[in-house]
VOZA-452136 format. One line per field, with one value per atom (N, C-alpha, C): residue number from 0; atom name; x, y, z. Coordinates in nm, 3 decimals. Atoms other than C-alpha are relative to their C-alpha. Layout:
% VOZA-452136
i	NUM/...
at	CA/...
px	X/...
py	Y/...
pz	Z/...
This chain:
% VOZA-452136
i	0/0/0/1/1/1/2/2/2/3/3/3/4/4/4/5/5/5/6/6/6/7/7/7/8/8/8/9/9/9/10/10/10/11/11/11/12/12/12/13/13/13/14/14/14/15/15/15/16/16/16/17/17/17/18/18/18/19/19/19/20/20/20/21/21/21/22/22/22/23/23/23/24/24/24/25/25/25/26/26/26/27/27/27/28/28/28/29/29/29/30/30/30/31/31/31/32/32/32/33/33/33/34/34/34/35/35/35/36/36/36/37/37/37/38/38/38/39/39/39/40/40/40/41/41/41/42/42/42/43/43/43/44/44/44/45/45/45/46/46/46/47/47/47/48/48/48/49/49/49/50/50/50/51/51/51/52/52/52/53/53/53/54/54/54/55/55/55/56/56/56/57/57/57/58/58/58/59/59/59/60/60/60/61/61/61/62/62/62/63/63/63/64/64/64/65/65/65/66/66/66/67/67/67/68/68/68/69/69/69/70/70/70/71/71/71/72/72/72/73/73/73/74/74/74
at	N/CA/C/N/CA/C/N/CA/C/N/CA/C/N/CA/C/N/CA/C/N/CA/C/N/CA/C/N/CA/C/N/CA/C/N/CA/C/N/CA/C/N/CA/C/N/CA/C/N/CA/C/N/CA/C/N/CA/C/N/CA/C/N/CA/C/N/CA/C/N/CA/C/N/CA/C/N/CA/C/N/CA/C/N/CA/C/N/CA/C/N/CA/C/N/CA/C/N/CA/C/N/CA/C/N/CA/C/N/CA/C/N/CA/C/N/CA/C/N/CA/C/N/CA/C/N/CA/C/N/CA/C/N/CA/C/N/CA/C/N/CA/C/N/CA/C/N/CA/C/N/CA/C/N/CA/C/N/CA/C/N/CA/C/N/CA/C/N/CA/C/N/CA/C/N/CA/C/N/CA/C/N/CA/C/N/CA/C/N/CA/C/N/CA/C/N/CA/C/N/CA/C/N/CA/C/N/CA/C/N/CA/C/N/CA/C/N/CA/C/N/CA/C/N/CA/C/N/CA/C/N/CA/C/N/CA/C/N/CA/C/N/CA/C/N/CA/C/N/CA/C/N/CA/C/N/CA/C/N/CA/C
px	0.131/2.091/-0.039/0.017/1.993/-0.153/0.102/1.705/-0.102/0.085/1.450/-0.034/-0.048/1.576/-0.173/0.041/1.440/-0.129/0.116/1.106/-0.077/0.060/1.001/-0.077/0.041/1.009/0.063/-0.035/1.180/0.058/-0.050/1.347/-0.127/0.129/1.008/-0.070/0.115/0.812/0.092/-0.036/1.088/0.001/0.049/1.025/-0.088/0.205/0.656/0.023/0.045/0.562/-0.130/0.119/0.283/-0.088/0.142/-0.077/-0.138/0.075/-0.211/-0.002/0.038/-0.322/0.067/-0.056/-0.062/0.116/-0.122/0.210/0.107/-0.081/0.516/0.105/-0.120/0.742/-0.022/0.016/0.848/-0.055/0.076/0.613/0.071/-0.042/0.713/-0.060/0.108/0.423/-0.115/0.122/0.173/-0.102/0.082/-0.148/-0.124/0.079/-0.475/-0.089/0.033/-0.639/-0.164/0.122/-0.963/0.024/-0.074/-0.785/0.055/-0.028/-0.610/-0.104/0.058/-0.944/-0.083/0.112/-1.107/0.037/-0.029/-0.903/0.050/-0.028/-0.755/-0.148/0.156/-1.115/0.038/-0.052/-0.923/0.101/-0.109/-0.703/-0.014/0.071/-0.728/-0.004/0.024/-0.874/0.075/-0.114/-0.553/0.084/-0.099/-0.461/-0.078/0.032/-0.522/0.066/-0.118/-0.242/-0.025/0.040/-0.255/0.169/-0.167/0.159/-0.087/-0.001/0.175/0.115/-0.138/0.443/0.048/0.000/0.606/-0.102/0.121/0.364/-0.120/0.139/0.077/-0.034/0.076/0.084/0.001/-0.001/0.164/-0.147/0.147/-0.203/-0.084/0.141/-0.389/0.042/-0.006/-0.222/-0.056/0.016/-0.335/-0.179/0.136/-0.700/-0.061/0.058/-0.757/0.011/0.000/-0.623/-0.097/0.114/-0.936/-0.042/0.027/-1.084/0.086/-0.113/-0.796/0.004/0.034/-0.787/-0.129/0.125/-1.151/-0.002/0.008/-1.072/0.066/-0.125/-0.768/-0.120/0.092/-1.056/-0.102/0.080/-1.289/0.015/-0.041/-1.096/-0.037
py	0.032/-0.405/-0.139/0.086/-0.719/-0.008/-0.014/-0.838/-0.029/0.017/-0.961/0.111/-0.146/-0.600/0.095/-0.097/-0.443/-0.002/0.049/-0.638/0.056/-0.055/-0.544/0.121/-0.146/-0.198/0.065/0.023/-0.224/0.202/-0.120/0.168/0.093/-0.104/0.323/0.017/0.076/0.127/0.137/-0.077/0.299/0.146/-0.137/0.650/0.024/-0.073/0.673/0.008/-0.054/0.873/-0.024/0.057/0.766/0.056/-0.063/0.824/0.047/-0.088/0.947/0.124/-0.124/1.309/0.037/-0.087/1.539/-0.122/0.102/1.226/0.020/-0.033/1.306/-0.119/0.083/1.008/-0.116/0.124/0.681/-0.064/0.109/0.422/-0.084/0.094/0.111/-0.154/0.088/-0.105/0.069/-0.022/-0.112/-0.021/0.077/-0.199/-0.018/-0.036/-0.275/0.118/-0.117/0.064/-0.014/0.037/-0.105/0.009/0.021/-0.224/0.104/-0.128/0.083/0.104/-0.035/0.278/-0.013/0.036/0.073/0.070/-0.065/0.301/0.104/-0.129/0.594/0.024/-0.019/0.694/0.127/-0.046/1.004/0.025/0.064/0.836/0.047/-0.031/0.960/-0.152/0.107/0.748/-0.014/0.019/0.679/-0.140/0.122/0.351/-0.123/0.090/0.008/-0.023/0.057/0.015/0.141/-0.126/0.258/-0.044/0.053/0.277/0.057/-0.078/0.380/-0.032/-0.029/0.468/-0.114/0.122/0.247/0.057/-0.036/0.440/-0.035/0.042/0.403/-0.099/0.176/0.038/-0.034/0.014/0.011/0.030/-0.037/0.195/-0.066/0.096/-0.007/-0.122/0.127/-0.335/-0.012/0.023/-0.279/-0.001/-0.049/-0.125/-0.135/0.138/-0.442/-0.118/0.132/-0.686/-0.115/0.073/-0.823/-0.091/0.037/-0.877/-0.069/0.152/-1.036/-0.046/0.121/-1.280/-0.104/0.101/-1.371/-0.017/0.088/-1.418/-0.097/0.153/-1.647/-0.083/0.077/-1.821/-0.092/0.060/-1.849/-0.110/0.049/-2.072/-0.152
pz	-0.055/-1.428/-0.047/0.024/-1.416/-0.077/0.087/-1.643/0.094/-0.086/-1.362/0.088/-0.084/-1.171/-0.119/0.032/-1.480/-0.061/0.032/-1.578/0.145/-0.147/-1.159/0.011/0.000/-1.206/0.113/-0.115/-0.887/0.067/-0.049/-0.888/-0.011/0.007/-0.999/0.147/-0.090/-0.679/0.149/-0.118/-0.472/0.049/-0.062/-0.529/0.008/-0.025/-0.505/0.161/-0.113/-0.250/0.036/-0.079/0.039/-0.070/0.046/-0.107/0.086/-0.064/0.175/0.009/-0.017/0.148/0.115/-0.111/0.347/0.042/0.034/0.328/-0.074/0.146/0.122/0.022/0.021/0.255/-0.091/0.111/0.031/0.041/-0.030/-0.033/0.093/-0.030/0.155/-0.079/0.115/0.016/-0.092/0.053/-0.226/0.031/-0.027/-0.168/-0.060/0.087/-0.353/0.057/-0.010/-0.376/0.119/-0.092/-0.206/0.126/-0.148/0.098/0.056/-0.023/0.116/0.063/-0.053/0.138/0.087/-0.137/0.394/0.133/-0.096/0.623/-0.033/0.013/0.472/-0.149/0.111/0.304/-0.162/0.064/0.139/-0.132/0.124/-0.108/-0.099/0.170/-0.473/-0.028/0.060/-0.696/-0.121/0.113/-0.903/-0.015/0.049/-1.064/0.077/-0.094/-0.892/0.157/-0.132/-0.634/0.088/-0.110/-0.315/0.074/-0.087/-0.216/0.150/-0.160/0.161/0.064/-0.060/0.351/0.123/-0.113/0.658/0.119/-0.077/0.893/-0.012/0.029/0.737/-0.046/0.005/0.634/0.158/-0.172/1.022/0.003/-0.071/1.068/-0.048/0.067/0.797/0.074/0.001/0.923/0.178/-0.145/1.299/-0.019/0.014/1.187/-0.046/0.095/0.974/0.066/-0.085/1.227/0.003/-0.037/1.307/-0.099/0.135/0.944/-0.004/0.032/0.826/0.054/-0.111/1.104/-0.053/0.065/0.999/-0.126/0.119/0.638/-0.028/0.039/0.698/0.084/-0.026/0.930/-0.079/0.096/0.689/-0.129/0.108/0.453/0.072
C-alpha cells in the first residue's frame, strides 16, 4: 500500500454505504452533510460528511442544478 493510498483512507470511503434511509448500495461520493440535506431531508445526523450512492448524487446534482449555477454566478 502505498503511503498516500493509506493517509486517504481510500478503502474505508469505499465501503460506506449510501446514507439515505432505505439505501444499502456503496457510497460513490461524499458530500457535506448540509448539502446533502437540502434534498434528502431524512439523513441522520452523523458526522460532517453525507456519502450517497451513484443514484442519489445523480438526484441531489439535478435538484440543485439551479442553485449552483447561481453561486458560480455570484462570484
Amino acid at each position: 500500500m502505498t503511503p498516500s493510498r493509506e493517509r486517504t483512507g481510500a478503502d474505508d470511503a469505499a465501503n460506506d454505504p449510501c446514507g439515505v434511509p432505505g439505501c444499502g448500495a456503496p457510497a460513490a461520493r461524499h458530500l457535506s452533510l448540509a448539502e446533502a440535506r437540502k434534498v434528502f431531508h431524512d439523513m441522520p445526523e452523523k458526522g460532517r460528511r453525507g456519502p450517497l450512492c451513484r443514484d442519489h448524487y445523480r438526484e441531489w446534482k439535478k435538484a440543485t442544478k439551479e442553485s449552483r449555477k447561481l453561486d458560480r454566478l455570484a462570484w
